[in-house]
C-alpha positions in Angstrom: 60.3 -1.6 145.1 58.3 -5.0 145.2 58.4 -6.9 148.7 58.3 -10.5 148.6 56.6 -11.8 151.7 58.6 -14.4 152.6 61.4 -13.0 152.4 59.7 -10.5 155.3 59.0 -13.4 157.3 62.5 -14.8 156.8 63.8 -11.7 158.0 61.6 -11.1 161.0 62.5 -15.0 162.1 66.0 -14.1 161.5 66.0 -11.4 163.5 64.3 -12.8 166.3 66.9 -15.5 166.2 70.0 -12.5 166.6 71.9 -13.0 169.8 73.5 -10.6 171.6 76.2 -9.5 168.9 77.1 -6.5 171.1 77.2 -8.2 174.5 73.7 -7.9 175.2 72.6 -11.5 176.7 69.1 -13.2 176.7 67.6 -11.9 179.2 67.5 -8.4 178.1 67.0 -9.2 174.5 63.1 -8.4 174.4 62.8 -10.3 170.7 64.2 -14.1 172.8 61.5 -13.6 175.9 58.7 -15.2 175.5 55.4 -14.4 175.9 51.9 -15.3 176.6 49.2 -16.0 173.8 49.9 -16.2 170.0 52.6 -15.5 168.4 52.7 -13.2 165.3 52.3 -16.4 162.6 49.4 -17.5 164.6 47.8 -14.2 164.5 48.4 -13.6 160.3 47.5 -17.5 159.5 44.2 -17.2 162.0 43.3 -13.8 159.6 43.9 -15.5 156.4 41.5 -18.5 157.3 39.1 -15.8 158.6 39.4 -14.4 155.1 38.6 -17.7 153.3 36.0 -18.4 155.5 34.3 -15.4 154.9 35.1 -15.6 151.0 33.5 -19.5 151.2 30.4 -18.4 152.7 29.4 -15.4 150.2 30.2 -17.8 147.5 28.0 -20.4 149.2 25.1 -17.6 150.2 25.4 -16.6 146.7 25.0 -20.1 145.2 21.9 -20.5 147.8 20.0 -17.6 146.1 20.9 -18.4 142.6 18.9 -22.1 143.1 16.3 -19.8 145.2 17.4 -21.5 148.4 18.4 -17.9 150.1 17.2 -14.3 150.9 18.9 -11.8 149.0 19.5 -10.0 152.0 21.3 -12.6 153.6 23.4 -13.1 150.2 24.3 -9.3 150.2 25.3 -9.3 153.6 27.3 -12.3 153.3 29.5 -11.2 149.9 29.6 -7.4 151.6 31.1 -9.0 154.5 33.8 -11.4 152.0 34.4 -7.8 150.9 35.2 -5.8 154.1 37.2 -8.9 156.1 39.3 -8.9 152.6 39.9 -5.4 152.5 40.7 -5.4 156.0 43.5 -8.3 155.4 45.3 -6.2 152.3 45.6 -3.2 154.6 47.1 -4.4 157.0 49.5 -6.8 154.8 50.0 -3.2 152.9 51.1 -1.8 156.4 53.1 -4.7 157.6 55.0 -4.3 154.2 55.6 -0.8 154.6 57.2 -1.3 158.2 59.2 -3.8 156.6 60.4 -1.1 153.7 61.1 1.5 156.4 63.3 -1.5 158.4 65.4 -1.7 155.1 65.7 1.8 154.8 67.6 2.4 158.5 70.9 3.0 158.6 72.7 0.0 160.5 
């Protein structure tokens, strides 16, 4: 079953928008407290832009040591790191989409 992302996110800001349907008020619904630091958008956009970063800067190492500009040690270390913050981002996007497939599958 394919997972659309959005439509995750949708959900999850749904949810956190439920009231009490059952008589349970605000202040013991944990999902309307708030708390301190980022929220969970912050902390997914903040990994993406890590992501690019990192992809940006092997592309620009590697560019360096095509014109001769770079070390080829520096150049490896740079795309191996692209590499490990990228597979890094698609497991845990793989995880966060499996939570959401187990949500779906609870009975209500």
């Amino acid at each position: 079953m394919a997972v659309d992302f959005a439509s995750a996110v949708s959900a999850y800001k749904s949810a956190s928008r439920m009231g009490g349907a059952e008589g349970v008020g605000a202040a013991t619904n944990p999902l309307s407290e708030k708390s301190e630091g980022p929220n969970f958008s912050d902390m997914v956009h903040g990994a993406i832009q890590d992501t690019i970063d990192a992809g940006r800067k092997g592309e620009e190492m590697t560019k360096l040591a095509i014109e001769g500009k770079a070390d080829l040690r520096d150049v490896v270390m740079a795309v191996n790191n692209a590499e490990t913050t990228l597979q890094t981002i698609v497991s845990v996007r793989n995880k966060v989409v499996s939570a959401y497939e187990s949500i779906l599958r609870m009975p209500i």
